[in-house]
C-alpha angles and dihedrals in degrees: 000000000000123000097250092047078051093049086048098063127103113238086257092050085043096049087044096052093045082057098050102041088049081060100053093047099055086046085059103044084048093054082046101049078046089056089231094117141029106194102145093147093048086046089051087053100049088048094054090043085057094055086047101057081036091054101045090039084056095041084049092055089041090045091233099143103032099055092051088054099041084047085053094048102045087049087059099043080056093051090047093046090054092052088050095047082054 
């Protein structure tokens, strides 16, 4: 999944996808230690998606991300109010 579809999701959808994609990635150590799969680029993957979800759900709770973008909003809500005092 790529970084901006991560930063998309809701918290629920967040904490659901972490979930899922944990799981996914003990199934698939298992198949490896098994020796029924070897899947270590799809192990790498699983494991960056993780730190993803991990990083935005931690910026959210930090309020990283959200106050660049509100700082960001309210800069253009002042732009547009000056054109329209004009």
């Amino acid at each position: 999944m790529e970084l901006e579809k991560i930063r998309n999701l809701s918290d629920e959808e967040l904490v659901h996808q972490e979930k899922t994609t944990s799981e996914q990635l003990f199934r698939l150590r298992f198949q490896v230690s098994l020796g029924q799969n070897d899947g270590v680029k799809k192990l790498r993957q699983l494991r960056k998606e993780i730190a993803q979800i991990k990083t935005v759900a931690k910026e959210r709770e930090l309020g990283i991300r959200g106050a660049a973008k509100d700082a960001a909003a309210d800069a253009s809500t002042a732009a547009e109010s000056k054109k329209g005092a004009r």
